[in-house]
Backbone and ligand atoms as CSV (ligand in chain L), in Angstrom:
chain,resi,resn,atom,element,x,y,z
A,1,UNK,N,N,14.032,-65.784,-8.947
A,1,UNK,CA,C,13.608,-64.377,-8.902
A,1,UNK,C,C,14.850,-63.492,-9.012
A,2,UNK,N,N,14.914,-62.146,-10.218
A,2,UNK,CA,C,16.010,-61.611,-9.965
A,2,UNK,C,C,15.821,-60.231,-9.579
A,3,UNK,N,N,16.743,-59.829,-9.300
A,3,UNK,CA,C,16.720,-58.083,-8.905
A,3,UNK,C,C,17.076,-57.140,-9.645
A,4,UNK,N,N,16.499,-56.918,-10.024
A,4,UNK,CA,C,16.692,-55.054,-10.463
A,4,UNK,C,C,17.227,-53.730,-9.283
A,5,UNK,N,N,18.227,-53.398,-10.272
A,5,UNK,CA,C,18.954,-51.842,-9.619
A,5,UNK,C,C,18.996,-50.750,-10.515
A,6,UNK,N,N,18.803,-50.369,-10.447
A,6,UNK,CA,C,18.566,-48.862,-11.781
A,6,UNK,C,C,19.566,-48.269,-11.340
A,7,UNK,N,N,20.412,-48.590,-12.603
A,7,UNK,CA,C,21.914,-47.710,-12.617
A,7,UNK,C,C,21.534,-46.065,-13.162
A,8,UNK,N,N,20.932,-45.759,-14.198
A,8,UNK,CA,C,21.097,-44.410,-15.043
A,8,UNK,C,C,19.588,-44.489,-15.928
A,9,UNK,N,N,19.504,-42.971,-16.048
A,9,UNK,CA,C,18.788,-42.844,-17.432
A,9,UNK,C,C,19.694,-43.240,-18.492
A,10,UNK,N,N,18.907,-43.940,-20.056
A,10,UNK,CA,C,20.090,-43.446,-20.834
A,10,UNK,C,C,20.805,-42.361,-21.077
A,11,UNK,N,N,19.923,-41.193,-21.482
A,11,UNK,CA,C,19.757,-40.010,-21.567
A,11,UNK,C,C,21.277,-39.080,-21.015
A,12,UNK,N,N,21.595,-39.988,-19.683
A,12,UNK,CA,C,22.151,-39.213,-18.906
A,12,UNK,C,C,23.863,-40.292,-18.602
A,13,UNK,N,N,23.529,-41.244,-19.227
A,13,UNK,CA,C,25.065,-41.658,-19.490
A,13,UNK,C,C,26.157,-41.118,-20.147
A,14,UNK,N,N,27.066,-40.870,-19.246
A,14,UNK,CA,C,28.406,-39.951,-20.193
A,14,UNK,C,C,28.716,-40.276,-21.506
A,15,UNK,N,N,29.104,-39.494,-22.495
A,15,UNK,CA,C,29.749,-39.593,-23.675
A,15,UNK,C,C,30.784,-40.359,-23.490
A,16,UNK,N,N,31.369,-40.510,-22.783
A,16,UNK,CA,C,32.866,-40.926,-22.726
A,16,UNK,C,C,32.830,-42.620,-23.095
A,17,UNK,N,N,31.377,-42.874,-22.996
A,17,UNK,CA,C,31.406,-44.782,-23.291
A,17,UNK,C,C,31.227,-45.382,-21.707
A,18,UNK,N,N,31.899,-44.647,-20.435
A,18,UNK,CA,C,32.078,-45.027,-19.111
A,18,UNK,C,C,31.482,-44.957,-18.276
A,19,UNK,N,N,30.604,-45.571,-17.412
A,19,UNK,CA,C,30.239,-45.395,-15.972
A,19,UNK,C,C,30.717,-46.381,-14.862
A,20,UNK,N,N,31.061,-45.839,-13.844
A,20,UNK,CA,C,30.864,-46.827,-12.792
A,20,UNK,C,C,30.022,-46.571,-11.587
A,21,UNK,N,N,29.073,-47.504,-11.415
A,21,UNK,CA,C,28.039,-47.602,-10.246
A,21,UNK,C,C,28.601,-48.777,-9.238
A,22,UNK,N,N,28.010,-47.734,-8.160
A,22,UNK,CA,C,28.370,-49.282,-6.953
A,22,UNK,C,C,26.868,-49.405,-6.396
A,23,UNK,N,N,27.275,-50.970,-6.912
A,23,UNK,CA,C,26.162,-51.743,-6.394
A,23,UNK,C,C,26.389,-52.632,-5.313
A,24,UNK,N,N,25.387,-52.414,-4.148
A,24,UNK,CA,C,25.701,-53.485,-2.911
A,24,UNK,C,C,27.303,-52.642,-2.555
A,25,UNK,N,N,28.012,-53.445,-2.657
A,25,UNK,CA,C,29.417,-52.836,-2.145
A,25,UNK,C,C,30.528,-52.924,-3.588
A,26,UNK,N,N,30.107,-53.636,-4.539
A,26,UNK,CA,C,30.782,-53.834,-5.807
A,26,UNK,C,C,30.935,-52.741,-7.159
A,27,UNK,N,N,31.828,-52.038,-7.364
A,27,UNK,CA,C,31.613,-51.404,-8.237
A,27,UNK,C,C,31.732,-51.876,-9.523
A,28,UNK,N,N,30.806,-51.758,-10.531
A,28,UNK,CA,C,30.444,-52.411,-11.706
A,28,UNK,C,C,30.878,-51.053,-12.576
A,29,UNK,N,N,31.540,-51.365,-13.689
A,29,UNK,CA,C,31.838,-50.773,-14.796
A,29,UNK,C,C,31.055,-50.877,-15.870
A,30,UNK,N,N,30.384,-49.786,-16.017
A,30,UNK,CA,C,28.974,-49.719,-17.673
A,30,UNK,C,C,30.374,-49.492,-19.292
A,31,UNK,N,N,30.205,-49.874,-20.203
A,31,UNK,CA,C,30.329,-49.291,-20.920
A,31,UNK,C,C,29.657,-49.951,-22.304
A,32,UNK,N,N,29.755,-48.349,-22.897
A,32,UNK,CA,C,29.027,-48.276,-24.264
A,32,UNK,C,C,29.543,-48.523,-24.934
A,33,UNK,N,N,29.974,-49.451,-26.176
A,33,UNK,CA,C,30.628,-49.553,-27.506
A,33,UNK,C,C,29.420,-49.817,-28.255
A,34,UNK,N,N,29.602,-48.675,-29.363
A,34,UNK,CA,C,28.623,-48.979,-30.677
A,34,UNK,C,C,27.482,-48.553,-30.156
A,35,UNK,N,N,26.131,-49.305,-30.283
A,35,UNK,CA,C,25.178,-49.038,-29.530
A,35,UNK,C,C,24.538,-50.406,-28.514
A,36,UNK,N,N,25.955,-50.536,-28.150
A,36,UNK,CA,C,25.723,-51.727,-26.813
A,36,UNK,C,C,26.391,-51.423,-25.566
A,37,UNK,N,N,25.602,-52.121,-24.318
A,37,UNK,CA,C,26.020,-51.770,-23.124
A,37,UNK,C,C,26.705,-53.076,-22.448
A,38,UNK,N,N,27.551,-52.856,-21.721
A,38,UNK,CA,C,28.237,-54.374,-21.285
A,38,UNK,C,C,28.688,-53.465,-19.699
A,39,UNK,N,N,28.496,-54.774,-18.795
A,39,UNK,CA,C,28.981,-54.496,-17.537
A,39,UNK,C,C,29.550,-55.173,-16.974
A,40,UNK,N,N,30.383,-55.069,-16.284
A,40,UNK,CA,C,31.698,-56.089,-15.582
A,40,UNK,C,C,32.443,-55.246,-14.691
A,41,UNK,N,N,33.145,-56.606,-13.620
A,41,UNK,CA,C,33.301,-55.766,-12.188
A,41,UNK,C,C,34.368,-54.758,-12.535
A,42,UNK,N,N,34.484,-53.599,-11.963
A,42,UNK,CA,C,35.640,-52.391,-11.996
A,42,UNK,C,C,36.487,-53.176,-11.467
A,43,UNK,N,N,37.078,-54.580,-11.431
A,43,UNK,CA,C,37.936,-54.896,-10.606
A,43,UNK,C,C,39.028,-55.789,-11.603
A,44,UNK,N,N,39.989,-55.857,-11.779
A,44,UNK,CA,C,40.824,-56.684,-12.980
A,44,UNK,C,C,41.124,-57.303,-11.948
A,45,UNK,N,N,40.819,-59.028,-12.973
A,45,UNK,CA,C,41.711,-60.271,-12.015
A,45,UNK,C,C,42.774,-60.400,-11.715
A,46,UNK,N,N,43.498,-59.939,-12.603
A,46,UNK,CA,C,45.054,-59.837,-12.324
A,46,UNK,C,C,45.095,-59.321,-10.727
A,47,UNK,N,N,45.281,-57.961,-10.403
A,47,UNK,CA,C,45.722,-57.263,-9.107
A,47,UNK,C,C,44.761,-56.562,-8.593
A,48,UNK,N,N,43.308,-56.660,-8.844
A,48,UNK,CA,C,42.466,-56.295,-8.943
A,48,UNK,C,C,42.294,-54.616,-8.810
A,49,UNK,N,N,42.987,-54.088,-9.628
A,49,UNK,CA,C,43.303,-52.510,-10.112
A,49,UNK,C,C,42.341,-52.235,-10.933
A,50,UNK,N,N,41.316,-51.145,-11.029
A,50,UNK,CA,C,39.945,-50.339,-11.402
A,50,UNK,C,C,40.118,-50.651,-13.242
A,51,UNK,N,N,39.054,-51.400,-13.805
A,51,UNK,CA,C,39.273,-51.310,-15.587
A,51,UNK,C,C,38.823,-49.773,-15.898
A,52,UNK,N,N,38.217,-48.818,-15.431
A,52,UNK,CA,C,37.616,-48.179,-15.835
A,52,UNK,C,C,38.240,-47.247,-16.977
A,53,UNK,N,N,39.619,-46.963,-16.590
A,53,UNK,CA,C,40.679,-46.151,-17.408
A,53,UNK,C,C,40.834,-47.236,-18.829
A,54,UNK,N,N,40.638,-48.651,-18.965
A,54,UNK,CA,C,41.081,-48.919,-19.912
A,54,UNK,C,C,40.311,-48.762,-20.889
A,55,UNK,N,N,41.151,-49.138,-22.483
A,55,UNK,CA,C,40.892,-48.626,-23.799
A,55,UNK,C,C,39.815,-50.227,-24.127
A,56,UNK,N,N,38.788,-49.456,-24.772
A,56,UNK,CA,C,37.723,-50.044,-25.532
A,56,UNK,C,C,37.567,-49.894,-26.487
A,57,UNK,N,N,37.923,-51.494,-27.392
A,57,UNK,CA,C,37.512,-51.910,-28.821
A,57,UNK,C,C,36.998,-53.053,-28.841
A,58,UNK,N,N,35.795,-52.604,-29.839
A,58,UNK,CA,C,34.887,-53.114,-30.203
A,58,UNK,C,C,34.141,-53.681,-28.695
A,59,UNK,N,N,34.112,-55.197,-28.615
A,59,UNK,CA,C,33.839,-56.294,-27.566
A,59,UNK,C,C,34.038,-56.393,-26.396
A,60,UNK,N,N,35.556,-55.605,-26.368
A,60,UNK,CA,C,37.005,-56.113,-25.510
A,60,UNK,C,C,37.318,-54.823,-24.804
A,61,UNK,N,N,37.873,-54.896,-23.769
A,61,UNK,CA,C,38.625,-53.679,-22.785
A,61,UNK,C,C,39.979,-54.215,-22.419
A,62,UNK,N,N,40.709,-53.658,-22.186
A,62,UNK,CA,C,42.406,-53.786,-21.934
A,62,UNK,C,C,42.882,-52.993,-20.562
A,63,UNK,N,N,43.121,-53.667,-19.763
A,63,UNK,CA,C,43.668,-53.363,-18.675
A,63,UNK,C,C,44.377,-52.131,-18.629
A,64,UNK,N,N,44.393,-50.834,-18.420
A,64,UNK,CA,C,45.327,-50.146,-18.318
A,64,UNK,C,C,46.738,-49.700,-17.486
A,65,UNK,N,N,46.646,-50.905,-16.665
A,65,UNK,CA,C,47.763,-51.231,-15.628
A,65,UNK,C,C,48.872,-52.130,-16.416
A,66,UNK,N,N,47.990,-53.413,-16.631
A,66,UNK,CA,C,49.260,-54.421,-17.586
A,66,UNK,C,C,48.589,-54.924,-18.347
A,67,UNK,N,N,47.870,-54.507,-19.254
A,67,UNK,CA,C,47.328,-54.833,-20.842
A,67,UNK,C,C,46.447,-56.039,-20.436
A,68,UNK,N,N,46.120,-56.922,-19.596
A,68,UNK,CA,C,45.455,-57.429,-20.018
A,68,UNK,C,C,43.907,-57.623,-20.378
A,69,UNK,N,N,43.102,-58.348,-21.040
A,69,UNK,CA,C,42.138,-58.006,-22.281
A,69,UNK,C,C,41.550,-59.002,-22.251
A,70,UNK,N,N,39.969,-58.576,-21.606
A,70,UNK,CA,C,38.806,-58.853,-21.644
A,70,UNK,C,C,37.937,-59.242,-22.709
A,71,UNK,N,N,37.081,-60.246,-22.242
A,71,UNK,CA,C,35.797,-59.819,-23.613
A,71,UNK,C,C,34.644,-59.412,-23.028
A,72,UNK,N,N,33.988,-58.307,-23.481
A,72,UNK,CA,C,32.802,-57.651,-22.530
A,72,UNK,C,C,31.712,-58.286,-22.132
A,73,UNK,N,N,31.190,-58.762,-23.329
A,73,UNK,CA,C,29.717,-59.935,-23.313
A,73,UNK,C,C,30.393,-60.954,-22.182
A,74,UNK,N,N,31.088,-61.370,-22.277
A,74,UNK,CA,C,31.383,-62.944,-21.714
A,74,UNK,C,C,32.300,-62.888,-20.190
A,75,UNK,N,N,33.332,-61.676,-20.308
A,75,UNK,CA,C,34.204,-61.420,-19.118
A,75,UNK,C,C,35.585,-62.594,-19.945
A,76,UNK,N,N,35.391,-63.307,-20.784
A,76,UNK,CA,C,36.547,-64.161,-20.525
A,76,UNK,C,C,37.692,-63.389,-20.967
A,77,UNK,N,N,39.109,-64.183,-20.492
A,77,UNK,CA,C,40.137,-63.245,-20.675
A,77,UNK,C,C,41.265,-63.930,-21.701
A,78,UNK,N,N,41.420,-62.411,-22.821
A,78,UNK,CA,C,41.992,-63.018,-23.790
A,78,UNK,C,C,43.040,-63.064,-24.036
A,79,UNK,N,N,43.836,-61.804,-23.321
A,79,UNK,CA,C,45.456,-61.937,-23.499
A,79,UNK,C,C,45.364,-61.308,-21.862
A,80,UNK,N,N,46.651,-62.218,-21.248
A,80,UNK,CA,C,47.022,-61.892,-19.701
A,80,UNK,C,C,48.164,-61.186,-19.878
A,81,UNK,N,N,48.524,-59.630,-19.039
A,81,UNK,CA,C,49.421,-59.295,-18.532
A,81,UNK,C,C,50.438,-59.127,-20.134
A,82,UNK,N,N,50.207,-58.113,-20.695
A,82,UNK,CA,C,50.838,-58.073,-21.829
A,82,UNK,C,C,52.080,-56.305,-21.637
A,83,UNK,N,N,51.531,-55.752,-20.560
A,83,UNK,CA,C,52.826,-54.738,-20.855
A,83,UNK,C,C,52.173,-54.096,-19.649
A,84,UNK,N,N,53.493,-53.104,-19.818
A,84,UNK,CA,C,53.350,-52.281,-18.342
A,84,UNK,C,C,53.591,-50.621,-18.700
A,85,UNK,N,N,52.468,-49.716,-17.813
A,85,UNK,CA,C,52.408,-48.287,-18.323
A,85,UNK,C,C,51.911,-48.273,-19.678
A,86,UNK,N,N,51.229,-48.916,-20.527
A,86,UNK,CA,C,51.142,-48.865,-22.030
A,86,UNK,C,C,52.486,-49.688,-22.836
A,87,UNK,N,N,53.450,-50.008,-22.118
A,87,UNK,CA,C,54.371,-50.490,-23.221
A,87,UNK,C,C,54.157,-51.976,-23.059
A,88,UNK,N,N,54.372,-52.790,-24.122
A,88,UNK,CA,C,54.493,-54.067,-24.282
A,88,UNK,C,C,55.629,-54.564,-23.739
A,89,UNK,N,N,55.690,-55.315,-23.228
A,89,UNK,CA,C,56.501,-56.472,-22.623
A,89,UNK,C,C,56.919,-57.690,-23.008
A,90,UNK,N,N,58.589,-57.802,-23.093
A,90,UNK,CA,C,58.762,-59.633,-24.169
A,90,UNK,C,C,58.077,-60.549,-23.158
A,91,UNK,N,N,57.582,-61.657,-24.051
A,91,UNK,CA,C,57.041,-62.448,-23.179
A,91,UNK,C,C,57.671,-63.384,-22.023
A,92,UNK,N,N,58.760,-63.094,-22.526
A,92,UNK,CA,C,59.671,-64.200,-20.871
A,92,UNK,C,C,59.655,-63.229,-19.722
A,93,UNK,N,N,59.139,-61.821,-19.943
A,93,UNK,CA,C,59.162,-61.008,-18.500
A,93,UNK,C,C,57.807,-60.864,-18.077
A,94,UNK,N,N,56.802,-61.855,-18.996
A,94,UNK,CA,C,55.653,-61.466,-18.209
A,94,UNK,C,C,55.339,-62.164,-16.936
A,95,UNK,N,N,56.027,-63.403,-16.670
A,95,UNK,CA,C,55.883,-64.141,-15.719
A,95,UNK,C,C,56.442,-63.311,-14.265
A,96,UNK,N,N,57.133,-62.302,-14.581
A,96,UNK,CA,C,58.089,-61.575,-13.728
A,96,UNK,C,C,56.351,-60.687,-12.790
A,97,UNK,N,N,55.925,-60.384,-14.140
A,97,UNK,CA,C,54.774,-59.232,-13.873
A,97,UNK,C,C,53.482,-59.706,-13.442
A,98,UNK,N,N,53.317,-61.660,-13.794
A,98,UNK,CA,C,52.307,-61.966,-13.173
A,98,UNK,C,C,52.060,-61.865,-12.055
A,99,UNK,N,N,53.283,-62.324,-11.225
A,99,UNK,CA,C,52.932,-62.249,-9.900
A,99,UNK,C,C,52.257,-63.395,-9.197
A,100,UNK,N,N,52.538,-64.131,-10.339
A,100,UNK,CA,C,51.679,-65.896,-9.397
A,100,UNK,C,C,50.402,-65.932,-9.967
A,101,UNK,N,N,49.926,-64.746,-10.584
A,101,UNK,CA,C,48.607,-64.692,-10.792
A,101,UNK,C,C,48.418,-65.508,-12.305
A,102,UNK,N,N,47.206,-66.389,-12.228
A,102,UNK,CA,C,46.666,-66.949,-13.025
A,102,UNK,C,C,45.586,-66.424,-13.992
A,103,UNK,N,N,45.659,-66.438,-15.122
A,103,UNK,CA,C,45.160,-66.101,-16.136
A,103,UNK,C,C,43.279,-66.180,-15.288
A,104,UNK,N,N,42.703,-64.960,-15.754
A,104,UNK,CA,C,41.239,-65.750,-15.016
A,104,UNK,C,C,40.535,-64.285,-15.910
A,105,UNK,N,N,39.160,-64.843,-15.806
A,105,UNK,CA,C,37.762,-64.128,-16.551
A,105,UNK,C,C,37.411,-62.795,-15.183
A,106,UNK,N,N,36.859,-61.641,-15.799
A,106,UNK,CA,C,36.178,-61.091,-15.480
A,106,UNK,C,C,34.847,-60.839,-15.244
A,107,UNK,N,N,34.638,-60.690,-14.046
A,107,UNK,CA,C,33.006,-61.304,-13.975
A,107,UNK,C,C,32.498,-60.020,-14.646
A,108,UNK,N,N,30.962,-60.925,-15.147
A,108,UNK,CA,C,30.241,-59.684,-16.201
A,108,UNK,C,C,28.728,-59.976,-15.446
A,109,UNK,N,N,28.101,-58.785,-15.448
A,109,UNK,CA,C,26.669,-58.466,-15.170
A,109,UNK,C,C,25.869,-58.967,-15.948
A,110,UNK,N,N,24.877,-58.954,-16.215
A,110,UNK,CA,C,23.405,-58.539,-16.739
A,110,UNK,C,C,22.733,-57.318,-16.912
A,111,UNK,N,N,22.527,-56.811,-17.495
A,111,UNK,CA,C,21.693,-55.265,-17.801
A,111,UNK,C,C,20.522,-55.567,-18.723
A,112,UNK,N,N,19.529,-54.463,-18.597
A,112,UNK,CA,C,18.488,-54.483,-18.894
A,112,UNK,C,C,17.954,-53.293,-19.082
A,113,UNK,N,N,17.499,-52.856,-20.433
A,113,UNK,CA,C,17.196,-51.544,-20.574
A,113,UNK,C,C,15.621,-51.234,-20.912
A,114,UNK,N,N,15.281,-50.827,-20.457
A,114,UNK,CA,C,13.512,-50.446,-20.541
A,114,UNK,C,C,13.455,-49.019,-20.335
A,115,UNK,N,N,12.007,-48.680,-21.310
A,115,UNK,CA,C,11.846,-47.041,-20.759
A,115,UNK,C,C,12.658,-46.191,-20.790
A,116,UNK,N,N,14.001,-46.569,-21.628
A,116,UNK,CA,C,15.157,-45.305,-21.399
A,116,UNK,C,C,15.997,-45.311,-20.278
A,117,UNK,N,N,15.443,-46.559,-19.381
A,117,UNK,CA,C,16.969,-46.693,-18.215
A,117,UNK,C,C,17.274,-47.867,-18.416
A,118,UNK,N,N,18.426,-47.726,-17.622
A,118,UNK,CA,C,19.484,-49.138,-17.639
A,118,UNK,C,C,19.738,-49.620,-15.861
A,119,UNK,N,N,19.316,-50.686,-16.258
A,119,UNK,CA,C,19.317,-51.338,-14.875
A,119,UNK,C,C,20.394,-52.635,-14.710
A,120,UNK,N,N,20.713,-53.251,-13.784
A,120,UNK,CA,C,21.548,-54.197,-13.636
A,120,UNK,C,C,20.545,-55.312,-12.944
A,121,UNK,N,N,20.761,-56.069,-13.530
A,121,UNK,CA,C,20.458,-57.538,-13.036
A,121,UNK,C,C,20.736,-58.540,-12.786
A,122,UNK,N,N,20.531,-59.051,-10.810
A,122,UNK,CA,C,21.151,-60.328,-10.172
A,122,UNK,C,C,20.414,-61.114,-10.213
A,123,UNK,N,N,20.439,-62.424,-10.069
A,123,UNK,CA,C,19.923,-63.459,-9.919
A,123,UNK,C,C,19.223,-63.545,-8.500
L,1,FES,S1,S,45.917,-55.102,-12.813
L,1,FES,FE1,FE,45.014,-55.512,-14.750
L,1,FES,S2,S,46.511,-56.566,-15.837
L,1,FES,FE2,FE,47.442,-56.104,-13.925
Protein backbone atom coordinates (compact mmCIF):
# COMPACT_ATOMS: atom_id res chain seq x y z
CA UNK A 1 0.00 0.00 0.00
CA UNK A 2 1.46 3.42 -0.85
CA UNK A 3 0.89 6.96 0.25
CA UNK A 4 0.02 9.86 -1.31
CA UNK A 5 1.04 13.60 -0.28
CA UNK A 6 -0.10 16.35 -2.48
CA UNK A 7 2.75 18.55 -3.02
CA UNK A 8 1.12 21.47 -5.52
CA UNK A 9 -1.35 22.26 -8.11
CA UNK A 10 0.37 22.20 -11.38
CA UNK A 11 -1.00 25.36 -12.16
CA UNK A 12 0.77 26.82 -9.29
CA UNK A 13 4.36 25.46 -9.60
CA UNK A 14 7.01 28.18 -10.00
CA UNK A 15 8.46 29.04 -13.35
CA UNK A 16 11.75 28.76 -12.12
CA UNK A 17 11.67 24.65 -12.79
CA UNK A 18 12.02 24.53 -8.57
CA UNK A 19 10.13 23.51 -5.61
CA UNK A 20 10.91 22.28 -2.38
CA UNK A 21 8.28 20.57 -0.10
CA UNK A 22 8.85 19.00 3.22
CA UNK A 23 7.51 15.94 3.59
CA UNK A 24 7.34 14.06 7.02
CA UNK A 25 10.56 15.85 8.12
CA UNK A 26 12.49 15.44 4.60
CA UNK A 27 12.70 18.07 2.24
CA UNK A 28 12.23 16.83 -1.31
CA UNK A 29 13.28 18.91 -4.27
CA UNK A 30 10.49 19.05 -7.40
CA UNK A 31 11.91 19.98 -10.51
CA UNK A 32 10.65 20.60 -13.96
CA UNK A 33 12.85 20.00 -17.04
CA UNK A 34 11.06 19.97 -20.39
CA UNK A 35 7.73 18.77 -19.56
CA UNK A 36 8.88 16.34 -16.79
CA UNK A 37 8.85 16.30 -13.09
CA UNK A 38 11.62 14.50 -11.04
CA UNK A 39 12.03 14.53 -7.24
CA UNK A 40 14.94 13.85 -5.04
CA UNK A 41 16.05 14.59 -1.52
CA UNK A 42 17.14 18.53 -1.13
CA UNK A 43 20.00 16.87 0.47
CA UNK A 44 23.50 16.17 -1.62
CA UNK A 45 25.42 13.04 -0.57
CA UNK A 46 28.45 14.54 -0.57
CA UNK A 47 27.97 17.11 2.68
CA UNK A 48 24.57 16.97 2.55
CA UNK A 49 24.24 20.85 1.44
CA UNK A 50 20.48 21.85 -0.16
CA UNK A 51 20.53 20.82 -4.38
CA UNK A 52 17.97 23.26 -4.79
CA UNK A 53 20.34 26.20 -6.09
CA UNK A 54 21.83 23.78 -8.53
CA UNK A 55 21.90 24.09 -12.42
CA UNK A 56 19.53 21.77 -14.43
CA UNK A 57 20.22 20.02 -17.72
CA UNK A 58 18.26 18.07 -19.33
CA UNK A 59 18.07 14.66 -16.78
CA UNK A 60 20.81 15.80 -14.45
CA UNK A 61 21.31 18.56 -11.60
CA UNK A 62 24.83 19.65 -10.41
CA UNK A 63 25.60 20.38 -7.05
CA UNK A 64 26.09 23.95 -6.56
CA UNK A 65 28.50 23.64 -3.65
CA UNK A 66 31.12 21.16 -5.45
CA UNK A 67 29.72 20.23 -8.87
CA UNK A 68 28.72 17.14 -8.21
CA UNK A 69 25.98 15.58 -10.76
CA UNK A 70 23.06 13.69 -10.42
CA UNK A 71 20.71 11.85 -12.65
CA UNK A 72 17.09 12.91 -11.86
CA UNK A 73 14.99 9.77 -12.91
CA UNK A 74 17.40 7.42 -11.15
CA UNK A 75 19.34 9.71 -8.32
CA UNK A 76 22.55 7.91 -9.49
CA UNK A 77 25.65 9.94 -9.32
CA UNK A 78 27.60 10.83 -12.25
CA UNK A 79 30.49 12.97 -11.66
CA UNK A 80 31.61 13.42 -7.73
CA UNK A 81 32.93 16.62 -6.36
CA UNK A 82 34.16 18.32 -9.52
CA UNK A 83 34.86 22.09 -8.38
CA UNK A 84 34.34 24.52 -5.84
CA UNK A 85 32.16 27.99 -5.93
CA UNK A 86 31.48 27.13 -9.73
CA UNK A 87 35.15 26.67 -10.62
CA UNK A 88 36.52 23.35 -11.65
CA UNK A 89 39.04 21.68 -9.80
CA UNK A 90 42.33 19.46 -11.12
CA UNK A 91 41.54 16.22 -10.28
CA UNK A 92 44.38 15.35 -7.74
CA UNK A 93 42.66 18.15 -5.44
CA UNK A 94 39.48 16.57 -5.46
CA UNK A 95 40.34 14.05 -2.95
CA UNK A 96 41.42 17.14 -0.78
CA UNK A 97 37.55 18.29 -1.23
CA UNK A 98 36.05 14.89 -0.75
CA UNK A 99 36.44 14.74 2.57
CA UNK A 100 36.40 10.87 2.97
CA UNK A 101 33.24 11.06 1.30
CA UNK A 102 32.34 8.35 -1.09
CA UNK A 103 30.91 8.74 -4.33
CA UNK A 104 27.01 7.78 -3.57
CA UNK A 105 23.34 8.23 -5.42
CA UNK A 106 20.77 10.57 -4.51
CA UNK A 107 17.72 9.30 -3.30
CA UNK A 108 14.79 10.00 -5.78
CA UNK A 109 10.94 9.97 -5.08
CA UNK A 110 8.02 8.89 -6.94
CA UNK A 111 5.44 11.46 -8.17
CA UNK A 112 2.26 11.19 -9.55
CA UNK A 113 0.24 13.60 -11.35
CA UNK A 114 -3.59 13.45 -11.66
CA UNK A 115 -6.24 16.13 -12.04
CA UNK A 116 -3.63 18.86 -12.38
CA UNK A 117 -1.75 18.05 -9.04
CA UNK A 118 1.36 16.54 -8.23
CA UNK A 119 1.68 14.33 -5.48
CA UNK A 120 4.60 12.32 -4.04
CA UNK A 121 4.60 8.79 -3.52
CA UNK A 122 5.91 6.30 -0.60
CA UNK A 123 5.74 2.93 -0.44
S1 LIG B 1 27.77 19.31 -1.00
FE1 LIG B 1 27.22 18.68 -3.01
S2 LIG B 1 29.07 18.19 -3.95
FE2 LIG B 1 29.63 18.88 -1.96
Amino acid sequence: MSNRTFLTSLSDFPSSGKAVFKVGDQPVLVVKSGESFYAIANKCPHLGLPLASGKVDGETIACPFHGSKFDLKTGQNLDWVTGFAGMRIPEWSRRLLEMGKQPASVQVYSLVIEEGKLYLETA
